[in-house]
PDB file of the backbone (N, CA, C, O) and the ligand in Angstrom, with CONECT records:
HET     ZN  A 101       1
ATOM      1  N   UNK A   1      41.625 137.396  66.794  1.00  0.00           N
ATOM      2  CA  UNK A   1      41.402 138.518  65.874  1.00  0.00           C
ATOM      3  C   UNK A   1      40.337 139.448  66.449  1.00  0.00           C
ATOM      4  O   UNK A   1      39.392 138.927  67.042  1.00  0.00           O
ATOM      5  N   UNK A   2      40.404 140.864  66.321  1.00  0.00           N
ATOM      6  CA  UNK A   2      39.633 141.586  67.173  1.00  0.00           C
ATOM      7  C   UNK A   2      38.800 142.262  66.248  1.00  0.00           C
ATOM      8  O   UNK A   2      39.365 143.190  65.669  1.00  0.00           O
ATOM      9  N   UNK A   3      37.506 142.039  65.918  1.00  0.00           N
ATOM     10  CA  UNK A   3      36.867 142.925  65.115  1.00  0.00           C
ATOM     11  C   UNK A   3      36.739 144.208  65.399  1.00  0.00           C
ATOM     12  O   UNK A   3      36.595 144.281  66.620  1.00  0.00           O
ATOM     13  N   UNK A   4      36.711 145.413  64.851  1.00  0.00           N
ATOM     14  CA  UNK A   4      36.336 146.693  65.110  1.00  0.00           C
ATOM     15  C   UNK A   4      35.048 147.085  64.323  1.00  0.00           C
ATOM     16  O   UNK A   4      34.788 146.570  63.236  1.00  0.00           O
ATOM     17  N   UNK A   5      34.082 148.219  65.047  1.00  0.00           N
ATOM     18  CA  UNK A   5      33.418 148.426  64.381  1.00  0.00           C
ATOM     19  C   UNK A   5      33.211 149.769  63.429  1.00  0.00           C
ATOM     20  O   UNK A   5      32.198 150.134  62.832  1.00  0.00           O
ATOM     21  N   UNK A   6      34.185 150.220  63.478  1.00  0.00           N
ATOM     22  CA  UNK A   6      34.744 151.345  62.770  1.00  0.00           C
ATOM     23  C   UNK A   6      35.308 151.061  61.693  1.00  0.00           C
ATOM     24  O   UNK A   6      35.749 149.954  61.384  1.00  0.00           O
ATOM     25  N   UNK A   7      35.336 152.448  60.790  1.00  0.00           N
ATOM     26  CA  UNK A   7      35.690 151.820  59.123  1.00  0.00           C
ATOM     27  C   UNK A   7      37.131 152.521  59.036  1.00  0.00           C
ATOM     28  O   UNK A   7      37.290 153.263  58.066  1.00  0.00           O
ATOM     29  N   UNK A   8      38.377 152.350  60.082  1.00  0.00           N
ATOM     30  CA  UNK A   8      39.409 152.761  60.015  1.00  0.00           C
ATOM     31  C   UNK A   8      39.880 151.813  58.940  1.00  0.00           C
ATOM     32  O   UNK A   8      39.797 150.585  58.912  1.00  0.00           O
ATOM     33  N   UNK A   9      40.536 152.884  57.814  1.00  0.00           N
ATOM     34  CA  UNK A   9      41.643 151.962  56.988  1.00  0.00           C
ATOM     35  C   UNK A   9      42.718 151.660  56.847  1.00  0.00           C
ATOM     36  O   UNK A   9      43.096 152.413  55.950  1.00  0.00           O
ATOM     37  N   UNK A  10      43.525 151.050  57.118  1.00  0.00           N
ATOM     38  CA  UNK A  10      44.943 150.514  57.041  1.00  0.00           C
ATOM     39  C   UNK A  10      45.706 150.927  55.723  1.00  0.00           C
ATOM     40  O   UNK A  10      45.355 150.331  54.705  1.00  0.00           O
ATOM     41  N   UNK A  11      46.730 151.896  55.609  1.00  0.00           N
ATOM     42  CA  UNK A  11      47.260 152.205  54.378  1.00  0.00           C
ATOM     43  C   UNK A  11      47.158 150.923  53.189  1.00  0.00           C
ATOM     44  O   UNK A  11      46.938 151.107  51.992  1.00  0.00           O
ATOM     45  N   UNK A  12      47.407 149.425  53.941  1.00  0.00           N
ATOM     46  CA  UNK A  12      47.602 148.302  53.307  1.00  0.00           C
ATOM     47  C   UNK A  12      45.814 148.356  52.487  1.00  0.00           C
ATOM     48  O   UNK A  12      45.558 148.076  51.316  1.00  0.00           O
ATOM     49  N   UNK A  13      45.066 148.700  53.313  1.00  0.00           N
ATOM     50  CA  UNK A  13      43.854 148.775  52.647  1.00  0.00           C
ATOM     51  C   UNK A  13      43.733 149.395  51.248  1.00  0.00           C
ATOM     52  O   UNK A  13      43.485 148.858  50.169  1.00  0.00           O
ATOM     53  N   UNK A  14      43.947 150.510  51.525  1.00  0.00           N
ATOM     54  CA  UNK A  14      43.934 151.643  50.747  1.00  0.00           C
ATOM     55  C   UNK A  14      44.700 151.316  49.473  1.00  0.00           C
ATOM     56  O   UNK A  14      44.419 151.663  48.326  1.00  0.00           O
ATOM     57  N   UNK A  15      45.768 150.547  49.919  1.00  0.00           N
ATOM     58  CA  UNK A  15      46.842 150.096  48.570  1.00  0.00           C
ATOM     59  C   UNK A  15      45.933 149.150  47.762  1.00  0.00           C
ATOM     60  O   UNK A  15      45.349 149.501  46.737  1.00  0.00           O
ATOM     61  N   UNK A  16      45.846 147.639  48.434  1.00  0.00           N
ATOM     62  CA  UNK A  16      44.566 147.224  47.864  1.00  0.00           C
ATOM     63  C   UNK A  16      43.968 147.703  46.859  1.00  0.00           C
ATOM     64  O   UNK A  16      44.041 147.324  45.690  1.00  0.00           O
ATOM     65  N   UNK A  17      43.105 148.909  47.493  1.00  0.00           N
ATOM     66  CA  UNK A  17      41.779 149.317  46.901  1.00  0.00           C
ATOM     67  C   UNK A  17      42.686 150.043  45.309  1.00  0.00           C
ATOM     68  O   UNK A  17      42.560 149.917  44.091  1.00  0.00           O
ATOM     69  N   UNK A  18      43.559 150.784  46.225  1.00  0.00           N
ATOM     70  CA  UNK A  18      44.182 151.451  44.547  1.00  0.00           C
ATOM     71  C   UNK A  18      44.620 150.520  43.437  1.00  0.00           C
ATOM     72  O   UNK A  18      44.474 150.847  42.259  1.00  0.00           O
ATOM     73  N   UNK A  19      45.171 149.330  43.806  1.00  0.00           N
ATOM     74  CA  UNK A  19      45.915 148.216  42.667  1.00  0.00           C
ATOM     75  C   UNK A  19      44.965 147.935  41.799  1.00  0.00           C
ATOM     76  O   UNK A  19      45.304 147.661  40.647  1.00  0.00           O
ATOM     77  N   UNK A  20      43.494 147.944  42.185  1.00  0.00           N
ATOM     78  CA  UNK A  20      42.574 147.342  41.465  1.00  0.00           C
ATOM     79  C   UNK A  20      41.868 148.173  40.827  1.00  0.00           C
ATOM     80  O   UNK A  20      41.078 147.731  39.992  1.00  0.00           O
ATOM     81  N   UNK A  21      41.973 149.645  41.063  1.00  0.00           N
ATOM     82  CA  UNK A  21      41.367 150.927  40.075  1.00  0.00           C
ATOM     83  C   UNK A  21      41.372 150.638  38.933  1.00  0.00           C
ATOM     84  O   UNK A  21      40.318 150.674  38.298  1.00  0.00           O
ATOM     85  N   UNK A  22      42.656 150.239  38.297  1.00  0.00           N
ATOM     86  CA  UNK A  22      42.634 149.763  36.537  1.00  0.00           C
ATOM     87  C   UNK A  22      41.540 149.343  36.303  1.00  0.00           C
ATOM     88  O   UNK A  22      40.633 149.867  35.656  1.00  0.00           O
ATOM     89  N   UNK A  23      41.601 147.919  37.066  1.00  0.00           N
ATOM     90  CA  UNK A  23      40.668 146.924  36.463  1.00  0.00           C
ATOM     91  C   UNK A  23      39.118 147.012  36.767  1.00  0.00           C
ATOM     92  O   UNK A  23      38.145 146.381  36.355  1.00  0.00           O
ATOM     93  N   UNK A  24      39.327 148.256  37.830  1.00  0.00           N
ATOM     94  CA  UNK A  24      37.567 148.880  38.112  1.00  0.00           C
ATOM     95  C   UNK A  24      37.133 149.308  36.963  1.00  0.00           C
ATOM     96  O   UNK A  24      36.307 148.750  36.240  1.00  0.00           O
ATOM     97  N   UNK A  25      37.810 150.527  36.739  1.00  0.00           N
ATOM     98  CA  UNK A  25      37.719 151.532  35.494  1.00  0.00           C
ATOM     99  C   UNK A  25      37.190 150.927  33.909  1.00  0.00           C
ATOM    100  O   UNK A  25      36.355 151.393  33.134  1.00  0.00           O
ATOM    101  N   UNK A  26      37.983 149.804  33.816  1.00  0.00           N
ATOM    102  CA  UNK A  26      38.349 149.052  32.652  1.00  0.00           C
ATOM    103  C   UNK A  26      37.111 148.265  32.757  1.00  0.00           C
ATOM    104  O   UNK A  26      36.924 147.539  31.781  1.00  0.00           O
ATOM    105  N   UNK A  27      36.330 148.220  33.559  1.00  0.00           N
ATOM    106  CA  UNK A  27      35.473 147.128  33.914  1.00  0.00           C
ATOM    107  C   UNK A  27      35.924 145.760  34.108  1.00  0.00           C
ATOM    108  O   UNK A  27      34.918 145.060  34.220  1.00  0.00           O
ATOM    109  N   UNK A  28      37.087 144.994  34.207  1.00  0.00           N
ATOM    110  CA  UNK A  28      37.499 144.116  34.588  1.00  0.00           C
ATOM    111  C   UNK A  28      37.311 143.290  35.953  1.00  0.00           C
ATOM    112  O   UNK A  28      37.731 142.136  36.043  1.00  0.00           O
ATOM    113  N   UNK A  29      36.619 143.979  37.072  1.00  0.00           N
ATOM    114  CA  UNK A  29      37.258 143.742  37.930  1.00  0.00           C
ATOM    115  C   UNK A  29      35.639 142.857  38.550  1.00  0.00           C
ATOM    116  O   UNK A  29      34.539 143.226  38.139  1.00  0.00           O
ATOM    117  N   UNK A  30      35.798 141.713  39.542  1.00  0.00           N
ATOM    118  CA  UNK A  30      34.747 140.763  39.857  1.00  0.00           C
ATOM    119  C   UNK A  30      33.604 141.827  40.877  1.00  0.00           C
ATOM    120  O   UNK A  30      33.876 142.502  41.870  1.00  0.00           O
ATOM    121  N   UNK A  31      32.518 141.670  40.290  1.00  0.00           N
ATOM    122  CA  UNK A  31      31.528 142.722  40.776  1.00  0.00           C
ATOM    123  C   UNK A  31      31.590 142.473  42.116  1.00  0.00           C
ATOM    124  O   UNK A  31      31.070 143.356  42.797  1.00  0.00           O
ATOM    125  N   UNK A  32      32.088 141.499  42.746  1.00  0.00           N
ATOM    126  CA  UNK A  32      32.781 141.567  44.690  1.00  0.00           C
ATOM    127  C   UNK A  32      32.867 142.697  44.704  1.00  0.00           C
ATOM    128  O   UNK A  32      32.265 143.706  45.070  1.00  0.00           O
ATOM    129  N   UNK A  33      34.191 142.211  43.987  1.00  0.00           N
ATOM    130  CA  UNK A  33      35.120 143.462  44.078  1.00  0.00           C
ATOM    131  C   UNK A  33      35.076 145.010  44.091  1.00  0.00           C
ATOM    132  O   UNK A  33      35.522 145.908  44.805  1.00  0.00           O
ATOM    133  N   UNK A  34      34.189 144.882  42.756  1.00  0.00           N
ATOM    134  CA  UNK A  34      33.744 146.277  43.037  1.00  0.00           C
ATOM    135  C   UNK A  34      32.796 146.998  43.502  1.00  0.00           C
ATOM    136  O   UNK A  34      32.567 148.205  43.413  1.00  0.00           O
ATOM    137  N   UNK A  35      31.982 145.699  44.278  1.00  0.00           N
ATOM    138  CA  UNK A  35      31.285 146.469  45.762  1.00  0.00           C
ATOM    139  C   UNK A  35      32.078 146.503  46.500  1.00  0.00           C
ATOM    140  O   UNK A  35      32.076 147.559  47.133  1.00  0.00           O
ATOM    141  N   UNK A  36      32.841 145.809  46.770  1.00  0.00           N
ATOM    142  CA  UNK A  36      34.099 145.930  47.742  1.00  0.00           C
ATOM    143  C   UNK A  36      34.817 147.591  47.455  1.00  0.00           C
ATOM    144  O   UNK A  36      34.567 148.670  47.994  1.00  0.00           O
ATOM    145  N   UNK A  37      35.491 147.325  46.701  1.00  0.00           N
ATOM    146  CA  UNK A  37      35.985 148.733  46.456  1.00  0.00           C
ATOM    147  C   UNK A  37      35.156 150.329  46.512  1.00  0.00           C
ATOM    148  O   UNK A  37      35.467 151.415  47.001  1.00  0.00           O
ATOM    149  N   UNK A  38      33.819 149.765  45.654  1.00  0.00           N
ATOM    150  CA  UNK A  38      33.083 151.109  46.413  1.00  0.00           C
ATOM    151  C   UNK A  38      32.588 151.079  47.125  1.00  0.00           C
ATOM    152  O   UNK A  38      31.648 151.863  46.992  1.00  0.00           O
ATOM    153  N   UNK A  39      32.560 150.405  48.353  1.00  0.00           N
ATOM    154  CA  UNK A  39      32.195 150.460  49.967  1.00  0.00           C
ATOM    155  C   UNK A  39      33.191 151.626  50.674  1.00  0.00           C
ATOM    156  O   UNK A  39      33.077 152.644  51.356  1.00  0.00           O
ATOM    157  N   UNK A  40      34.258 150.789  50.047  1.00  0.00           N
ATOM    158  CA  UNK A  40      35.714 151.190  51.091  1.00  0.00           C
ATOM    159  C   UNK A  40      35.528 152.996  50.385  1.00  0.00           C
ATOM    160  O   UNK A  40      35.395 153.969  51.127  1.00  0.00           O
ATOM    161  N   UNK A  41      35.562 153.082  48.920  1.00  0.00           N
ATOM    162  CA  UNK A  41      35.582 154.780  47.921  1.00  0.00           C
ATOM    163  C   UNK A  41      34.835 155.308  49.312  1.00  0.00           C
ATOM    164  O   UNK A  41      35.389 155.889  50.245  1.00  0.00           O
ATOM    165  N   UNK A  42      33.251 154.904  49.189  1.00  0.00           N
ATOM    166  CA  UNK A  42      32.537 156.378  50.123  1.00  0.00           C
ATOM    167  C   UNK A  42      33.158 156.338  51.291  1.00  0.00           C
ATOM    168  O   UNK A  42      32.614 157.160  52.029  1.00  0.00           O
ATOM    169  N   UNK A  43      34.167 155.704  51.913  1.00  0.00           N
ATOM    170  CA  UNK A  43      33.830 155.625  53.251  1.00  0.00           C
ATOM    171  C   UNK A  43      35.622 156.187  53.924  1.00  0.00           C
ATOM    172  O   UNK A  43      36.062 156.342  55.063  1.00  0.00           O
ATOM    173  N   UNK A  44      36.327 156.376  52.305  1.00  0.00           N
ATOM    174  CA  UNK A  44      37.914 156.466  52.684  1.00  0.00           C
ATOM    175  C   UNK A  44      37.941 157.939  51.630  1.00  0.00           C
ATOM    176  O   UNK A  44      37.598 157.911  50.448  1.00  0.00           O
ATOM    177  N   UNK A  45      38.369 159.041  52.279  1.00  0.00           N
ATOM    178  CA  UNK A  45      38.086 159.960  51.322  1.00  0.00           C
ATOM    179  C   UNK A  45      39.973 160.484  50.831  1.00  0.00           C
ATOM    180  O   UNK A  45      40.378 161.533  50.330  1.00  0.00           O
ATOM    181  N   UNK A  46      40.627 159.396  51.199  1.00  0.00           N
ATOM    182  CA  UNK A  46      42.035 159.548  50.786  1.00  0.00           C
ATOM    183  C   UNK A  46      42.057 158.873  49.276  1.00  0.00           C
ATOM    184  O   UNK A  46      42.689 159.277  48.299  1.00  0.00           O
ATOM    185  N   UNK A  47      41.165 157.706  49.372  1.00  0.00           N
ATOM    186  CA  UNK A  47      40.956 156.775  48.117  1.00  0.00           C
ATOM    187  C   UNK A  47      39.954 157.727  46.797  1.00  0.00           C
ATOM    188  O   UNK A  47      39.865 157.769  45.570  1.00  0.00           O
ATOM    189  N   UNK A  48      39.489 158.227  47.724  1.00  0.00           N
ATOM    190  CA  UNK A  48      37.784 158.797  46.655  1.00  0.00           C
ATOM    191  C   UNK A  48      38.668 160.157  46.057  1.00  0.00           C
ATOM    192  O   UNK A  48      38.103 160.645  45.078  1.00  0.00           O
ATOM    193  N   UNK A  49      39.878 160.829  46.432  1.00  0.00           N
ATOM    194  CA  UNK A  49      40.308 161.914  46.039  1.00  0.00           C
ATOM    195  C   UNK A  49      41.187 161.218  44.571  1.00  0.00           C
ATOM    196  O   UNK A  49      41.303 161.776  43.480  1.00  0.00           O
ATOM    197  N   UNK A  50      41.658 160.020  44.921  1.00  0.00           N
ATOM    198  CA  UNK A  50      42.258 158.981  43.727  1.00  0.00           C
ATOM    199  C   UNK A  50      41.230 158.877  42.607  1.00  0.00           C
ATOM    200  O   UNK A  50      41.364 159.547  41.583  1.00  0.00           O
ATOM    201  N   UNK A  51      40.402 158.203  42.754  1.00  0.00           N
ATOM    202  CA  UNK A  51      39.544 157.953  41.962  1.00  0.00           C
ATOM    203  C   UNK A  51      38.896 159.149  41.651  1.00  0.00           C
ATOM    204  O   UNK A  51      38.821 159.308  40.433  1.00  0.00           O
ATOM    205  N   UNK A  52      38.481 159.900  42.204  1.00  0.00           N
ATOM    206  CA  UNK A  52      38.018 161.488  41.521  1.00  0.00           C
ATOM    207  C   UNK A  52      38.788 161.746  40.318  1.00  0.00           C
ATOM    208  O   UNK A  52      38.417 161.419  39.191  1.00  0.00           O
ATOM    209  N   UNK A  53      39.944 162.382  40.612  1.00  0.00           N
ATOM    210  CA  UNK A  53      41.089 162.582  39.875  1.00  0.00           C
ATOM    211  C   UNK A  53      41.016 161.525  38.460  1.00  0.00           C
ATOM    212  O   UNK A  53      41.129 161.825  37.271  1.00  0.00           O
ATOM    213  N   UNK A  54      40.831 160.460  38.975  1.00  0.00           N
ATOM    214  CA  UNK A  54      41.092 159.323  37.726  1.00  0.00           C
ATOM    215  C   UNK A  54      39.685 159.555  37.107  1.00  0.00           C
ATOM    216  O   UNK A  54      39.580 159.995  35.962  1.00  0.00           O
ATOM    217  N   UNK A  55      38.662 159.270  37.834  1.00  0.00           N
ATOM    218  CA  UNK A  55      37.380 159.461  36.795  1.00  0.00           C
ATOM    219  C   UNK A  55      37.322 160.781  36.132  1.00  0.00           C
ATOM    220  O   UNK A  55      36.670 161.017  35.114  1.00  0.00           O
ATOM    221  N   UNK A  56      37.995 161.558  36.734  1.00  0.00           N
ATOM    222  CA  UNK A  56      37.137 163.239  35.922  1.00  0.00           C
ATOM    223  C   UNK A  56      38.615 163.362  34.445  1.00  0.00           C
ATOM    224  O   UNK A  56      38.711 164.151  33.505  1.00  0.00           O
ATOM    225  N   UNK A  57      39.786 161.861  35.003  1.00  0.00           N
ATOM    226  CA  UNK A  57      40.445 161.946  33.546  1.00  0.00           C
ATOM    227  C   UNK A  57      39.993 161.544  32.690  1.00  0.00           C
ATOM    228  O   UNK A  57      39.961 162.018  31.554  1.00  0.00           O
ATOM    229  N   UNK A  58      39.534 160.535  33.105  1.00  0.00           N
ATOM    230  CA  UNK A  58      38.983 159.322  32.253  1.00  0.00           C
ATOM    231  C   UNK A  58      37.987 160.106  31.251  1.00  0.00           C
ATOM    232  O   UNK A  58      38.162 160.228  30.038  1.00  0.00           O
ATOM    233  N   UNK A  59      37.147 160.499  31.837  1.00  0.00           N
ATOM    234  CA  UNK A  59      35.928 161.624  31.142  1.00  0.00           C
ATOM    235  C   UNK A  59      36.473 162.622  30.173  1.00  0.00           C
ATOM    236  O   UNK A  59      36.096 162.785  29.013  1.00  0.00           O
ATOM    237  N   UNK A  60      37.514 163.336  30.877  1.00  0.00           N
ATOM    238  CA  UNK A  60      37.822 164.526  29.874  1.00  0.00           C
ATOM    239  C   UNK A  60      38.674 163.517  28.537  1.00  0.00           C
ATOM    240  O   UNK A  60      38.716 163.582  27.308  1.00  0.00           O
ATOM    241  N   UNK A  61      39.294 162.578  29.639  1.00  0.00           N
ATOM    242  CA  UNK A  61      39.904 161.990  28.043  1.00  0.00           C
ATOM    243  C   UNK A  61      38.726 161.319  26.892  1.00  0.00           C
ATOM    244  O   UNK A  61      38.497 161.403  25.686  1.00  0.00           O
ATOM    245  N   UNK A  62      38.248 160.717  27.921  1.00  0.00           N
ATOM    246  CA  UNK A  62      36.896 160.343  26.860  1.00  0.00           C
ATOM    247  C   UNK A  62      36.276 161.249  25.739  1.00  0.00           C
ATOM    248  O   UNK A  62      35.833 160.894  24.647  1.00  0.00           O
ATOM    249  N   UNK A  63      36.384 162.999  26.488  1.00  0.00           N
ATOM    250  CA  UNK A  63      35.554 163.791  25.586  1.00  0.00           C
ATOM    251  C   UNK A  63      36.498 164.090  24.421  1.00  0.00           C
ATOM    252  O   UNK A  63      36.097 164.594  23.372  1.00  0.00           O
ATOM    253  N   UNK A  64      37.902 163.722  24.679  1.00  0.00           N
ATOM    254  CA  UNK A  64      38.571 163.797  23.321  1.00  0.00           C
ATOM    255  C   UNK A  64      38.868 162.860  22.090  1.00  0.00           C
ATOM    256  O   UNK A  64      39.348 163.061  20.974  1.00  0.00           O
ATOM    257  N   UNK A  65      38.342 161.657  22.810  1.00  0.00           N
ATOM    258  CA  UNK A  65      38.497 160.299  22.268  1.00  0.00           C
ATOM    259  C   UNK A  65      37.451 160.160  20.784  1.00  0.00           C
ATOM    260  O   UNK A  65      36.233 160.335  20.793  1.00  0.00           O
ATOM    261  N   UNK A  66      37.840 159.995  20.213  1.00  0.00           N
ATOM    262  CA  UNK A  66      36.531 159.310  18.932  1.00  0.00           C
ATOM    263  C   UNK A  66      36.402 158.001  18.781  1.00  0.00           C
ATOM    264  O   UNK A  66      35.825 157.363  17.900  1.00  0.00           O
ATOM    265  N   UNK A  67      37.107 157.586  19.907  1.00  0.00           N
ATOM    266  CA  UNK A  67      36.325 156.136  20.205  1.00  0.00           C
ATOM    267  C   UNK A  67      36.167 155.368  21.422  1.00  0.00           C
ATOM    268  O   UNK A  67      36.639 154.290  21.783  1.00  0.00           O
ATOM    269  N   UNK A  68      35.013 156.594  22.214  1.00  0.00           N
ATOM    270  CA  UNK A  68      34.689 156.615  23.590  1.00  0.00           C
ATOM    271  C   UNK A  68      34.346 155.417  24.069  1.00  0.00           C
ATOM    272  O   UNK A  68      33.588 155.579  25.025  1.00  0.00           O
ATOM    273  N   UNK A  69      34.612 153.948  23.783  1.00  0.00           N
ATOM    274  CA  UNK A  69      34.291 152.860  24.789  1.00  0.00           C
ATOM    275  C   UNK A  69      35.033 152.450  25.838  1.00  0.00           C
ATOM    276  O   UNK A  69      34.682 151.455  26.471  1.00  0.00           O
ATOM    277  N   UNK A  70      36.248 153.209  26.199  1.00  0.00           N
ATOM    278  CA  UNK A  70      37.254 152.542  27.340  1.00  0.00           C
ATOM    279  C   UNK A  70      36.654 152.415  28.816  1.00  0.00           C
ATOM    280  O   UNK A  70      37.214 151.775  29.706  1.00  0.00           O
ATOM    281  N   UNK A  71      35.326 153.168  28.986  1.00  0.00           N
ATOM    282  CA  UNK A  71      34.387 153.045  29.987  1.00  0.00           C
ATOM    283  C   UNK A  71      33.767 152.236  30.397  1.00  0.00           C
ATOM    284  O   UNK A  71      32.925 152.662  31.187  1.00  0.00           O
ATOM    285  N   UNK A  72      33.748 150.838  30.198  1.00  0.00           N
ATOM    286  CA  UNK A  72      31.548 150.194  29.852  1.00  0.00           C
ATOM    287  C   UNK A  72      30.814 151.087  30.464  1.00  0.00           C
ATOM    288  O   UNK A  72      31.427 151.977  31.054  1.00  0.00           O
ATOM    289  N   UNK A  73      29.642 151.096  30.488  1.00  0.00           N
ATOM    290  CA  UNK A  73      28.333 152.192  30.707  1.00  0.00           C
ATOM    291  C   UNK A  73      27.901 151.689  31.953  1.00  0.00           C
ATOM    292  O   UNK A  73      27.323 152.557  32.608  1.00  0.00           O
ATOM    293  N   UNK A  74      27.975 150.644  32.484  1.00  0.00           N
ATOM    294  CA  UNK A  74      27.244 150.406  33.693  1.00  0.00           C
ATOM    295  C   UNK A  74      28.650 151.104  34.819  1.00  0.00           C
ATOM    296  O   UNK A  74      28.389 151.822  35.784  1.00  0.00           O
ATOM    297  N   UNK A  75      29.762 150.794  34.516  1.00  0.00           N
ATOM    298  CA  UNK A  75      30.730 151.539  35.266  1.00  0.00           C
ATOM    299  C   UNK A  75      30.443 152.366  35.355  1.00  0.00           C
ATOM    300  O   UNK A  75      29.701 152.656  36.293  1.00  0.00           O
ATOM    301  N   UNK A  76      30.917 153.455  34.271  1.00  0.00           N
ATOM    302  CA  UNK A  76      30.656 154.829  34.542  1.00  0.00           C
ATOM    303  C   UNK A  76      29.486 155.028  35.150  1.00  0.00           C
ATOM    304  O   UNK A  76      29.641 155.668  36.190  1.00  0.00           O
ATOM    305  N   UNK A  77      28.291 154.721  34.910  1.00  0.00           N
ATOM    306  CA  UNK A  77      27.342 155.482  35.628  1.00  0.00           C
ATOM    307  C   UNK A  77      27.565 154.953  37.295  1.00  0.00           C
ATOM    308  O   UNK A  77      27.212 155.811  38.104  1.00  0.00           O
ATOM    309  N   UNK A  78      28.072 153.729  37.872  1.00  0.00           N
ATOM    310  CA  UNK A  78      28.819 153.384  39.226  1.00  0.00           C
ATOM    311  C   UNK A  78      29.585 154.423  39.586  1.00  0.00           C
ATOM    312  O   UNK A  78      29.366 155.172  40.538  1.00  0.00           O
ATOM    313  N   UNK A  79      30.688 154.487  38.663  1.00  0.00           N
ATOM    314  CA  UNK A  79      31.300 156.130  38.895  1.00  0.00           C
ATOM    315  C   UNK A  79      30.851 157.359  39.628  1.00  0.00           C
ATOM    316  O   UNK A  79      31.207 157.940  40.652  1.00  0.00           O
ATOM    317  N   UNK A  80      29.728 157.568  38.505  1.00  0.00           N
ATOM    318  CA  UNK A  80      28.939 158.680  38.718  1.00  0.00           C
ATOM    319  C   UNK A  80      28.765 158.939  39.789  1.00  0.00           C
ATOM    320  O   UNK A  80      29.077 159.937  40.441  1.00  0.00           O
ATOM    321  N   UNK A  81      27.938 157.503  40.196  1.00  0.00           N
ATOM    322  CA  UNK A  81      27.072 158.045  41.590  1.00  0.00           C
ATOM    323  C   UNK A  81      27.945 157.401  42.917  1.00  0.00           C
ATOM    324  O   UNK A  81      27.490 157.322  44.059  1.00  0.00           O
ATOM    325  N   UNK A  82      29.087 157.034  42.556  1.00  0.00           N
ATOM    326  CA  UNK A  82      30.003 157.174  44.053  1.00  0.00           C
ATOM    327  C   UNK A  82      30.585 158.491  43.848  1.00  0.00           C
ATOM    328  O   UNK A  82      30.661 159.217  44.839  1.00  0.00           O
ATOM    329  N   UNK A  83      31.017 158.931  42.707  1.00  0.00           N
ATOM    330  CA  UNK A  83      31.586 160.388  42.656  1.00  0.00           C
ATOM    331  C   UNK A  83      30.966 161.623  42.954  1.00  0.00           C
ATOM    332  O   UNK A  83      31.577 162.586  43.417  1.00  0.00           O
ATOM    333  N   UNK A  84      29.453 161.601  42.627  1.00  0.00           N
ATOM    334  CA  UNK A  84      28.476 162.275  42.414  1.00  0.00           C
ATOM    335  C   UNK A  84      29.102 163.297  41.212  1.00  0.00           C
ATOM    336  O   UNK A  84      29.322 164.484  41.452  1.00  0.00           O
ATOM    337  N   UNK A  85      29.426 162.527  39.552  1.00  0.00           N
ATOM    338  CA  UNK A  85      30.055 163.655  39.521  1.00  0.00           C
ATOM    339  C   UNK A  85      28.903 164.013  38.086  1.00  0.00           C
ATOM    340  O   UNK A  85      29.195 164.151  36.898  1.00  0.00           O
ATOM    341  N   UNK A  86      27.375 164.093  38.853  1.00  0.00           N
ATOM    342  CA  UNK A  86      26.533 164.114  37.368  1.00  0.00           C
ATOM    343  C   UNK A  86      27.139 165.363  36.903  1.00  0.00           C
ATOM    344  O   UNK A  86      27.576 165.359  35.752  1.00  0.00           O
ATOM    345  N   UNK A  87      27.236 166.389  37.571  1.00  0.00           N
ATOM    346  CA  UNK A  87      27.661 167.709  37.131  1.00  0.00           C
ATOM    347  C   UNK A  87      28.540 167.558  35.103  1.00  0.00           C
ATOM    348  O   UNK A  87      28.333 168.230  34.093  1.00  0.00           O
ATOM    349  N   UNK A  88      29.351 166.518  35.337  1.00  0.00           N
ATOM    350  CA  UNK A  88      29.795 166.437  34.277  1.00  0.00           C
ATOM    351  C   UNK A  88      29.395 165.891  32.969  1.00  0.00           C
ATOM    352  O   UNK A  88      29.887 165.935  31.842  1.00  0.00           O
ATOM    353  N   UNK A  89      28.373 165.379  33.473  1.00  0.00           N
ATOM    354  CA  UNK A  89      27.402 164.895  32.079  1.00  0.00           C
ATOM    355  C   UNK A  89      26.938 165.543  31.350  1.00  0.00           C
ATOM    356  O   UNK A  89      26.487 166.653  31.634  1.00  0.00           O
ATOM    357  N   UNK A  90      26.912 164.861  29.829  1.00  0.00           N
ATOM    358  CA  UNK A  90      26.350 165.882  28.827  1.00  0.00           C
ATOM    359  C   UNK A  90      24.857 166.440  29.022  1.00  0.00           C
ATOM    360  O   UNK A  90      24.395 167.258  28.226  1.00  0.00           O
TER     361      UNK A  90
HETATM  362 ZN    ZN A 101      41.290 153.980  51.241  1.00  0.00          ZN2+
END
């Protein structure tokens, strides 16, 4: 097996990383994991355009929601700052 030291990703990667967005989002997913996953977000900007998209739904849907918990709070603010998307905060 040949290690590389480059952070090239393998589409298979990338699939990976997307299957498990739900259960990021949802907070479900084993905090590995979701250092795992936001290692790979900053570093794959094919993935981070996914998750952009999904967080800035998630939010606007949130701002229509009257019963804004589909987030947990420690996520979102994880969100935030892989997204950088404070801009959108109240
Ligand atoms: Zn990726």
């Amino acid at each position: 097996m040949i290690v590389t030291t480059d952070h090239q990703h393998t589409a298979g990667d990338c699939q990976q990383m997307l299957t498990q967005l739900n259960d990021y989002v949802d907070g479900e997913l084993a905090p590995a994991l979701c250092i795992e996953l936001e290692t790979h977000m900053a570093d794959c900007e094919n993935c981070r355009v996914v998750l952009d998209t999904l967080g800035k739904t998630i939010y606007l849907v949130k701002q229509l929601d009257e019963e804004p918990d589909e987030l947990p709070e420690d996520v979102e603010q994880r969100l935030f700052a892989v997204l950088d998307l404070e801009e959108y905060l109240p």
